[in-house]
C-alpha positions as a Markdown table, in Angstrom:
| # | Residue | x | y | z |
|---|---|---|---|---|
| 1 | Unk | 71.6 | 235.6 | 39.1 |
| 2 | Unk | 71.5 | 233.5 | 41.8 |
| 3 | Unk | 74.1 | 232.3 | 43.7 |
| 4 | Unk | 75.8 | 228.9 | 44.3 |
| 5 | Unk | 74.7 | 227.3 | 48.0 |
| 6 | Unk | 77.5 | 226.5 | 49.9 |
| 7 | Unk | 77.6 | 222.8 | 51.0 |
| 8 | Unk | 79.7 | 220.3 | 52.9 |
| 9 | Unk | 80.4 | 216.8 | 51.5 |
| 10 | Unk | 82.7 | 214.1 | 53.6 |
| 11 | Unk | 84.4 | 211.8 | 51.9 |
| 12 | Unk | 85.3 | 208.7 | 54.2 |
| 13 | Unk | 89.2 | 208.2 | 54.7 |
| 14 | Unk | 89.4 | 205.5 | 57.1 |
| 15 | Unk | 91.9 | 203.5 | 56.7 |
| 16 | Unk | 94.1 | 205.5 | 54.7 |
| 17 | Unk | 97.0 | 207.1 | 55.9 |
| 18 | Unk | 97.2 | 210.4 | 57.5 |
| 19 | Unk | 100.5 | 211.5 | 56.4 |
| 20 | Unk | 100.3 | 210.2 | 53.2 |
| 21 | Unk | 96.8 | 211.6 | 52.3 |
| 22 | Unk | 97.5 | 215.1 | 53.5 |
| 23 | Unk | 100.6 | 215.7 | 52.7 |
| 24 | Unk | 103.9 | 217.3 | 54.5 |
| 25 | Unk | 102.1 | 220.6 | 56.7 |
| 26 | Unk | 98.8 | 219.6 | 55.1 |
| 27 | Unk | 100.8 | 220.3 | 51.5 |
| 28 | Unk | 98.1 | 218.1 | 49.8 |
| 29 | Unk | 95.0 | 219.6 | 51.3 |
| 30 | Unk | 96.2 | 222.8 | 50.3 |
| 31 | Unk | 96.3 | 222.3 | 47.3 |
| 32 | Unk | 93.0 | 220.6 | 46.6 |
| 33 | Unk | 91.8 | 223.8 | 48.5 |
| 34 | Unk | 93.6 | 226.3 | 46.1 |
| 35 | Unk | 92.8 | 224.9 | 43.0 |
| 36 | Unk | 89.0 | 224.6 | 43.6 |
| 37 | Unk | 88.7 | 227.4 | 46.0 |
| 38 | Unk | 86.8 | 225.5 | 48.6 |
| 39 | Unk | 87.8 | 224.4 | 52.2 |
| 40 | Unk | 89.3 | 221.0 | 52.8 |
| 41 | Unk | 90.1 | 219.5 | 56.3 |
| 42 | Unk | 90.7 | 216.4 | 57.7 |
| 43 | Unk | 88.9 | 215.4 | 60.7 |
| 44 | Unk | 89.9 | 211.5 | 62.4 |
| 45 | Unk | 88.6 | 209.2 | 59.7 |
| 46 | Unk | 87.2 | 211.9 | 57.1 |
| 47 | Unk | 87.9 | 214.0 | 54.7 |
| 48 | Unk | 85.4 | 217.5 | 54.8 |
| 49 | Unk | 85.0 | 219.9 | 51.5 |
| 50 | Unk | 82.8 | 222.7 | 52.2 |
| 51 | Unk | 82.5 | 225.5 | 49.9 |
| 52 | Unk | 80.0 | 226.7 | 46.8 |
| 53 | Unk | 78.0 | 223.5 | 45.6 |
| 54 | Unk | 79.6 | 223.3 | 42.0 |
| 55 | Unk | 83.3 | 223.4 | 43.6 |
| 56 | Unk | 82.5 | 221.1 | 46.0 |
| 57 | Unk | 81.1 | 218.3 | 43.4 |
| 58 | Unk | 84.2 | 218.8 | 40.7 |
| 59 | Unk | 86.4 | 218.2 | 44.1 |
| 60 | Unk | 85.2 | 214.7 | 45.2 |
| 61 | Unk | 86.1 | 212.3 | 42.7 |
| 62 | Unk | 89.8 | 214.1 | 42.9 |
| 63 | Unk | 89.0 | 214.0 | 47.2 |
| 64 | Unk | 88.1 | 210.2 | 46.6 |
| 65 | Unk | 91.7 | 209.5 | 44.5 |
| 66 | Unk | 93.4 | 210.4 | 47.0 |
| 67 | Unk | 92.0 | 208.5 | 49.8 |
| 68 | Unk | 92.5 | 205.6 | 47.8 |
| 69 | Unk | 96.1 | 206.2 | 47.0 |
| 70 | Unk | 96.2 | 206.9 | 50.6 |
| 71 | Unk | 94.8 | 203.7 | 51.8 |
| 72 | Unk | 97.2 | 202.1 | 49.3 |
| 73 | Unk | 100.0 | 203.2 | 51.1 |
| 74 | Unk | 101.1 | 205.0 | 47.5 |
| 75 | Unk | 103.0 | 208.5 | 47.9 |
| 76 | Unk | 102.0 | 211.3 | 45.9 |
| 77 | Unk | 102.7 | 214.4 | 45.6 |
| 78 | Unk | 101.1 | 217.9 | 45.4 |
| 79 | Unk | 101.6 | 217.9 | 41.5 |
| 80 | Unk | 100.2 | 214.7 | 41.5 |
| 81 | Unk | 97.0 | 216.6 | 43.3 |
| 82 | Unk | 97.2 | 219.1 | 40.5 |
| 83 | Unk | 97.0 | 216.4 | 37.8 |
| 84 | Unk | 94.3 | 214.3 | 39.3 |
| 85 | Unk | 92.0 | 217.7 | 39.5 |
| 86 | Unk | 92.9 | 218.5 | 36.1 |
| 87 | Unk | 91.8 | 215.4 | 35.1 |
| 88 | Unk | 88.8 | 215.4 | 37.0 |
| 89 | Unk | 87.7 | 218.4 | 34.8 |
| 90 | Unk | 88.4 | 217.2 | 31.7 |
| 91 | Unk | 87.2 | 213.6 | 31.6 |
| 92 | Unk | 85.6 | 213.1 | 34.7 |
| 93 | Unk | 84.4 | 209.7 | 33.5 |
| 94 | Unk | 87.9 | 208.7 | 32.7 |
| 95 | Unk | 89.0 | 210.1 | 35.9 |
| 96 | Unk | 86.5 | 207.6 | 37.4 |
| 97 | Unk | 87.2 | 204.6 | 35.8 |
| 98 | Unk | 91.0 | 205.0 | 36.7 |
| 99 | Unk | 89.6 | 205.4 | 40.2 |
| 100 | Unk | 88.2 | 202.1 | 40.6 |
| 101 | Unk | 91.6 | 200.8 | 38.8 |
| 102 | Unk | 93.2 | 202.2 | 41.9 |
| 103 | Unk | 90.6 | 200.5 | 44.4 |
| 104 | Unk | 91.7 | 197.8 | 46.8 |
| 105 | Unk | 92.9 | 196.6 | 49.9 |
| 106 | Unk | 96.7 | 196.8 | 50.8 |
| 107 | Unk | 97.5 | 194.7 | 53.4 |
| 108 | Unk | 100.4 | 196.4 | 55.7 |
| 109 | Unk | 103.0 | 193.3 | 55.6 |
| 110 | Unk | 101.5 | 191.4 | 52.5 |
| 111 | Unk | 103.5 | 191.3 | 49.1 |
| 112 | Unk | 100.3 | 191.9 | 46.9 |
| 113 | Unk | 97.0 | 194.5 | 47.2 |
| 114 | Unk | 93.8 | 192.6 | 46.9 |
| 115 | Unk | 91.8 | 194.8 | 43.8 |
| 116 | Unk | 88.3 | 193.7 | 43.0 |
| 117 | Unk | 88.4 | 192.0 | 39.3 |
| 118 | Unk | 84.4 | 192.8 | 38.4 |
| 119 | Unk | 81.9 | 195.1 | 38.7 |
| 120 | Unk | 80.4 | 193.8 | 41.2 |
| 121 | Unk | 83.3 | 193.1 | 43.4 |
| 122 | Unk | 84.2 | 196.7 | 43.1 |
| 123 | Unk | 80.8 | 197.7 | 44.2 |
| 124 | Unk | 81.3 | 195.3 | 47.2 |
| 125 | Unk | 84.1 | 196.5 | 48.5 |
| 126 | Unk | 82.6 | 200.3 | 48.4 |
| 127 | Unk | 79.6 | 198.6 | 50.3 |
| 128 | Unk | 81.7 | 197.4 | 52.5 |
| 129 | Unk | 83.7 | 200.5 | 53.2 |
| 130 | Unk | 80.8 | 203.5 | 53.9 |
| 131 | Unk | 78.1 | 200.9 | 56.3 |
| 132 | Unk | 78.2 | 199.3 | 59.1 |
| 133 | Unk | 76.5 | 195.9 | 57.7 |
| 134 | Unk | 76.9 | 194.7 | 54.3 |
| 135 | Unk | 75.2 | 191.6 | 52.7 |
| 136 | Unk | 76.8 | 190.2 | 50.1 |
| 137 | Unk | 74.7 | 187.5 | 48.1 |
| 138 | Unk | 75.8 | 185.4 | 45.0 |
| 139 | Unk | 77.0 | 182.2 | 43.8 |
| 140 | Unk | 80.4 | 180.3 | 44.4 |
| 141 | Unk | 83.3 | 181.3 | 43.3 |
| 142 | Unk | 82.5 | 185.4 | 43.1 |
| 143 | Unk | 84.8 | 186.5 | 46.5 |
| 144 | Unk | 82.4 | 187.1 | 48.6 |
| 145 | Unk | 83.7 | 185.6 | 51.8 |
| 146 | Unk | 87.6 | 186.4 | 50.4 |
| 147 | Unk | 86.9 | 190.2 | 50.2 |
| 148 | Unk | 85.1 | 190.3 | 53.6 |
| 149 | Unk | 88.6 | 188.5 | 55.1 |
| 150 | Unk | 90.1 | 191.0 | 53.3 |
| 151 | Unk | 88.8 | 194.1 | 54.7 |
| 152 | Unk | 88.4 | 192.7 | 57.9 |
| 153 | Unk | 92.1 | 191.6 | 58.4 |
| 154 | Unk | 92.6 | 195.4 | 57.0 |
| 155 | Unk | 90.2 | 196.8 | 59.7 |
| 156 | Unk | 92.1 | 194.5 | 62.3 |
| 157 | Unk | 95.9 | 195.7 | 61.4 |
| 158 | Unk | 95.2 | 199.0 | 61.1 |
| 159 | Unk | 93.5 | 199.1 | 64.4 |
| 160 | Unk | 90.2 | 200.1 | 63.5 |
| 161 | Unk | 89.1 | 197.2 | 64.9 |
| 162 | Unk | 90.3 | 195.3 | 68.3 |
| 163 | Unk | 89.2 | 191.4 | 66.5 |
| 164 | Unk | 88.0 | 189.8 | 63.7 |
| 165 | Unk | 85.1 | 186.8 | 64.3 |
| 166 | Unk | 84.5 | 184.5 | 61.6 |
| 167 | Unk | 81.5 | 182.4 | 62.2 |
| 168 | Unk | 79.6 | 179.8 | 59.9 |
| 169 | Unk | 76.7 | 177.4 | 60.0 |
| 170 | Unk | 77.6 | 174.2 | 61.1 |
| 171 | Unk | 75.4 | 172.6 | 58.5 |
| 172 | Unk | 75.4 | 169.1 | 57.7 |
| 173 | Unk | 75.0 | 169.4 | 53.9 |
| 174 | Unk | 75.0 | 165.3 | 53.3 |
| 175 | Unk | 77.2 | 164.6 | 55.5 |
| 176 | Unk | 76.9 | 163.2 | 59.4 |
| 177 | Unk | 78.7 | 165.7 | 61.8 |
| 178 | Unk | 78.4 | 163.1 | 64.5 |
| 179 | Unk | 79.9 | 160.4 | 62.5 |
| 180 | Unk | 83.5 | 162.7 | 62.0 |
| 181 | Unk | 86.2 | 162.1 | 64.5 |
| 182 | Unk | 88.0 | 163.5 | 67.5 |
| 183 | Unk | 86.5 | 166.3 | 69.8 |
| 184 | Unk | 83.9 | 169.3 | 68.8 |
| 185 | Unk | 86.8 | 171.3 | 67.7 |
| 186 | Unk | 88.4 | 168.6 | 65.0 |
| 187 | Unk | 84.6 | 168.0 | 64.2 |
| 188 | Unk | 83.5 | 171.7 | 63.2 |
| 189 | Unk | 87.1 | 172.7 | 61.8 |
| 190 | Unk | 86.3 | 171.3 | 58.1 |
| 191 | Unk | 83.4 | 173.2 | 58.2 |
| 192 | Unk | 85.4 | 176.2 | 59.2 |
| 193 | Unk | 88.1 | 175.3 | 56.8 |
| 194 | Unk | 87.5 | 178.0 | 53.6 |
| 195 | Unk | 87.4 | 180.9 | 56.4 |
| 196 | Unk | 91.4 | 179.3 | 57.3 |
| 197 | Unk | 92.2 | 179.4 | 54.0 |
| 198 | Unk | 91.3 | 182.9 | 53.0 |
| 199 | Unk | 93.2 | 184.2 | 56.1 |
| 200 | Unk | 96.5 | 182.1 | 55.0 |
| 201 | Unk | 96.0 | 184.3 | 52.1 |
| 202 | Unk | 96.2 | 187.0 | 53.8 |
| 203 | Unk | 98.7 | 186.6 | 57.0 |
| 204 | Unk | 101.7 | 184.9 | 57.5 |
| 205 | Unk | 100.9 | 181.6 | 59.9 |
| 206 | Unk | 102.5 | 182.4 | 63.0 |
| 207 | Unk | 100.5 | 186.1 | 63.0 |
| 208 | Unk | 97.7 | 184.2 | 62.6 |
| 209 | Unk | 98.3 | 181.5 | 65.3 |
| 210 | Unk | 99.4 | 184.2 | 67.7 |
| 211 | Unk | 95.9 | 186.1 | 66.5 |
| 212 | Unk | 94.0 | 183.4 | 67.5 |
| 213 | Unk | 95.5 | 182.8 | 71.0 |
| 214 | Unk | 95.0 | 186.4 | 71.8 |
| 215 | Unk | 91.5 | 185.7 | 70.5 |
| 216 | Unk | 92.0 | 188.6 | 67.9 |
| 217 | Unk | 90.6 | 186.7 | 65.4 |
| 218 | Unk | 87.8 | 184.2 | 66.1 |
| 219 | Unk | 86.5 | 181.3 | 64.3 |
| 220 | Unk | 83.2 | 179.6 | 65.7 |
| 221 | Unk | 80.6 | 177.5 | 64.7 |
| 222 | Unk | 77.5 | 180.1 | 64.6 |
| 223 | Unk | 76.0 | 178.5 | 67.5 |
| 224 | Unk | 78.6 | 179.7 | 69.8 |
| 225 | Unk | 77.5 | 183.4 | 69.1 |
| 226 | Unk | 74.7 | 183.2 | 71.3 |
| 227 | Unk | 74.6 | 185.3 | 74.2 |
| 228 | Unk | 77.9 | 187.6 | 73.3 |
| 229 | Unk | 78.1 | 191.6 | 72.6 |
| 230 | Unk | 80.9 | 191.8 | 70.2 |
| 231 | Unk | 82.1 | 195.4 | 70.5 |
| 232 | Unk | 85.1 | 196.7 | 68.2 |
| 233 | Unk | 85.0 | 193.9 | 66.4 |
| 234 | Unk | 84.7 | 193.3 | 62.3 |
| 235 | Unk | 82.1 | 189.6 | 61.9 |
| 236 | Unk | 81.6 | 188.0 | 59.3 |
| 237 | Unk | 79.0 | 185.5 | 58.8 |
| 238 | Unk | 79.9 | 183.4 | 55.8 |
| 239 | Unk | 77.5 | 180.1 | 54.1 |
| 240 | Unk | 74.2 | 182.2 | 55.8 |
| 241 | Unk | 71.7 | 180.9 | 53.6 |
| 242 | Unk | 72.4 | 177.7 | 56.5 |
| 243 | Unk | 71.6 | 179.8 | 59.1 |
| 244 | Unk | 67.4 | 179.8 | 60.8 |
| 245 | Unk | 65.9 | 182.7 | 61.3 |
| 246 | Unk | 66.4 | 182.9 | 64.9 |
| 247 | Unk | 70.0 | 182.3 | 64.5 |
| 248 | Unk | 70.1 | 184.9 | 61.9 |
| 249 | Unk | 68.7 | 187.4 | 64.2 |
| 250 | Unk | 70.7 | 186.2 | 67.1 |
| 251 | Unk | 73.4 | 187.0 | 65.1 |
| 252 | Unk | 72.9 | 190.3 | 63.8 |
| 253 | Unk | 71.6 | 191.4 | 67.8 |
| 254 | Unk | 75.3 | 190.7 | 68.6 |
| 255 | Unk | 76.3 | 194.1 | 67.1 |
| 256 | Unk | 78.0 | 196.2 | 69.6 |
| 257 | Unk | 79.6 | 199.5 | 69.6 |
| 258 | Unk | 82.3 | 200.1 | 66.8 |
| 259 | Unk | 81.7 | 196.8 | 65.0 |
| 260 | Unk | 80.9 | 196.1 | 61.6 |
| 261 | Unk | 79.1 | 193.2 | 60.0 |
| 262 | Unk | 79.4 | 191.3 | 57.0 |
| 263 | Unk | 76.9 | 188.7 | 55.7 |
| 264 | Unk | 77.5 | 186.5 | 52.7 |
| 265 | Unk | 75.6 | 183.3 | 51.2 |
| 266 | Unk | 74.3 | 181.9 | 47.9 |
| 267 | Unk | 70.9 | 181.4 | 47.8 |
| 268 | Unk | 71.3 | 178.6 | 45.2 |
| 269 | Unk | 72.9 | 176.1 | 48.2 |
| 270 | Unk | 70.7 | 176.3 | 51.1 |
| 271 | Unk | 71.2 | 172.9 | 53.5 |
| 272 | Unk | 68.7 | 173.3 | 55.5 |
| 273 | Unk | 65.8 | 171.1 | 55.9 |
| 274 | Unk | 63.4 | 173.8 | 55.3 |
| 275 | Unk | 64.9 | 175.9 | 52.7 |
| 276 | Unk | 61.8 | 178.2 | 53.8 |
| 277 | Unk | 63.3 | 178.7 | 56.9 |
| 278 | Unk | 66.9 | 180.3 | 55.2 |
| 279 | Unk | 67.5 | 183.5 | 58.1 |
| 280 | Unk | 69.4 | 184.8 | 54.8 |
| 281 | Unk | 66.0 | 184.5 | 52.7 |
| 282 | Unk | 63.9 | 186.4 | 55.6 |
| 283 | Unk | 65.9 | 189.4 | 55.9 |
| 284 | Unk | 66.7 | 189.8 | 52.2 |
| 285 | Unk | 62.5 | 190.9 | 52.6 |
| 286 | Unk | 62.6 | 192.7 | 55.5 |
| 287 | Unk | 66.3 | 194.8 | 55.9 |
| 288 | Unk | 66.0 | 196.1 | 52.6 |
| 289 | Unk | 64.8 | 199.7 | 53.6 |
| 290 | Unk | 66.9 | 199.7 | 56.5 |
| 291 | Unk | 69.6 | 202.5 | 56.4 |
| 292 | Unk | 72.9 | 201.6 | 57.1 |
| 293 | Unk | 72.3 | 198.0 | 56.1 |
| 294 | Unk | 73.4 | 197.5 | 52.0 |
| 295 | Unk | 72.4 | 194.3 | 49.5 |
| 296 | Unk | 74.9 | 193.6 | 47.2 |
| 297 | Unk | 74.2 | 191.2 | 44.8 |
| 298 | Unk | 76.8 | 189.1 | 42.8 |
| 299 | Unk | 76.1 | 186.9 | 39.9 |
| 300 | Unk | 78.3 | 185.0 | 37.5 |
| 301 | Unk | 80.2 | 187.7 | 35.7 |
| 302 | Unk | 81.8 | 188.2 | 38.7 |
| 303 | Unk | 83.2 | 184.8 | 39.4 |
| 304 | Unk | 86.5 | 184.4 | 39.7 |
| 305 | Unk | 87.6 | 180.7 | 39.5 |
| 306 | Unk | 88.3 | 178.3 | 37.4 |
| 307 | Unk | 86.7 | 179.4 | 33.5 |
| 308 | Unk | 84.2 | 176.5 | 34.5 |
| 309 | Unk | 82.6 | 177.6 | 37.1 |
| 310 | Unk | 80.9 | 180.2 | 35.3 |
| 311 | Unk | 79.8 | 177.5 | 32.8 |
| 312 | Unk | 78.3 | 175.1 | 35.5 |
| 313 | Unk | 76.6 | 178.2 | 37.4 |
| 314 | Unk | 74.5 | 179.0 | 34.4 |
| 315 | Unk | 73.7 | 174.9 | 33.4 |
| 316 | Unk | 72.5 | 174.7 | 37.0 |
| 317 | Unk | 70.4 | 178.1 | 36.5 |
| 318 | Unk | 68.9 | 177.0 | 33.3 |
| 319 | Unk | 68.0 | 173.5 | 35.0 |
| 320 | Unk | 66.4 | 175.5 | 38.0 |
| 321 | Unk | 63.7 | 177.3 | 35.2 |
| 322 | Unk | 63.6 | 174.4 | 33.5 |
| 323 | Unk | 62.0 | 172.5 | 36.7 |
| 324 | Unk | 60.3 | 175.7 | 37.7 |
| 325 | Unk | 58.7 | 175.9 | 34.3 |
| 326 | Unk | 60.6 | 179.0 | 33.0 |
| 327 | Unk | 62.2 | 177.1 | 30.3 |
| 328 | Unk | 58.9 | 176.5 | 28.5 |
């Protein structure tokens, strides 16, 4: 008979909290440890489960509940740990499913936790959580640039993060920038606006005002990137199917130790003169193979507005073929 390899798995627990997640004198650790006769530690941001291969496996998803509760700010208890394993071995797929049920983003000071409502949002959100850039591609109305405020603003309170820079293509999509009034700033603000809006969500508006005075949260016109090294910081490039190839890899050369990046565009909208010339086209064909870097693709099911949305994203799809000569 051969005998089960002992392995080590890591479950990542940043941003959940330490107390909460192991318990009073590691209490919850403990017992996860006891009841599947493994090892369990936690080490800064991650929680470690070494032991025989078959133990290890049946701990995660119960490993993975817990962070999330954790990062919920939700007490349990060690009888809850019991339960949760229990479960685990009996329906592991309900077990799961609850799992994601469980997954979102509690905002230390907000009245509500942000929970993905798809799929596809769900997926996003566990992109965004285990790599270091995330690009998050799909039509209007799915939560792409909401969800990325969301974790970021979660990143920036929790101090895993020192700012937050929000950053858009100032693209004129029929309308003449030059023509608006007042100075650059009152000119590129309206283009800057649904980046505002998700953070008023998010924050009450004097933390946010004070945020952006002490430049811990940044919102800039793409062009204003150039040159910088943005260390310890979350960014989030929002509308990039706007943004040229060399500003798209300006941008993502920005990167700088500690920071995380998070793309998001519909490739349905590009403004640009030369759609060819979309940096968010280019590097869906070249990043794909790159590790760390993770496509997440959104479609209608996963819109989250208005019931008619959904409708006028499909008659827009089936005019698209239709022109193309797929509806023949």
């Amino acid at each position: 008979m051969v005998a089960d390899p002992t392995i080590q798995r890591e479950v990542p627990a940043d941003g959940a909290d330490e107390l909460l997640l192991a318990g009073v004198n590691d209490a919850h650790l403990k017992t996860l440890s006891r009841l599947a006769d493994l090892r369990v530690i936690l080490r800064r941001d991650k929680l470690i489960l070494s032991g025989p291969s078959a133990a290890v496996e049946r701990s995660v998803p119960v490993a993975r509940r817990m962070v999330r509760m954790a990062r919920l700010q939700r007490a349990f208890t060690s009888g809850d740990v019991e339960r949760y394993f229990a479960e685990a071995q009996r329906e592991p797929v309900e077990a799961e499913r609850e799992l994601a049920d469980e997954e979102g983003v509690a905002l230390p000071g907000a009245r509500k936790v942000i929970r993905p409502k798809s799929d596809g949002q769900r997926a996003y959100l566990k992109a965004m959580a285990d790599n270091d850039i995330v690009v998050g591609i799909g039509p209007a109305g799915t939560g792409k640039t909401y969800l990325a405020v969301a974790m970021a603003v979660d990143a920036l309170v929790r101090k895993r993060v020192r700012r937050i820079i929000l950053t858009r293509p100032a693209v004129e999509a029929g309308e003449a920038l030059g023509f608006l009034p007042g100075d650059i700033r009152e000119k590129v603000d309206p283009y800057l606006r649904p980046l505002y809006d998700a953070l008023e969500d998010m924050l009450p508006p004097d933390r946010i005002r004070k945020a952006i005075e002490e430049y811990a949260i940044e919102i800039a016109p793409l062009a204003y990137m150039r040159g910088r090294t943005l260390s310890d910081a979350f960014l989030i490039l929002d509308e990039a199917q706007n943004a040229t190839t060399a500003q798209m890899k300006m941008f993502l050369t920005r990167l700088g130790l500690n920071s995380r990046t998070v793309i998001t565009g519909d490739k349905t909208q590009i403004d640009l003169a030369t759609p060819d010339e979309s940096g968010l086209l280019e590097i869906e064909g070249i990043l794909q193979s790159v590790d760390g870097i993770e496509f997440v693709y959104l479609d209608e099911a996963d819109v989250v507005r208005h019931r008619l949305v959904k409708d006028i994203i499909r008659a827009y799809a089936r005019n698209s073929e239709e022109k193309n000569g797929g509806g023949r």
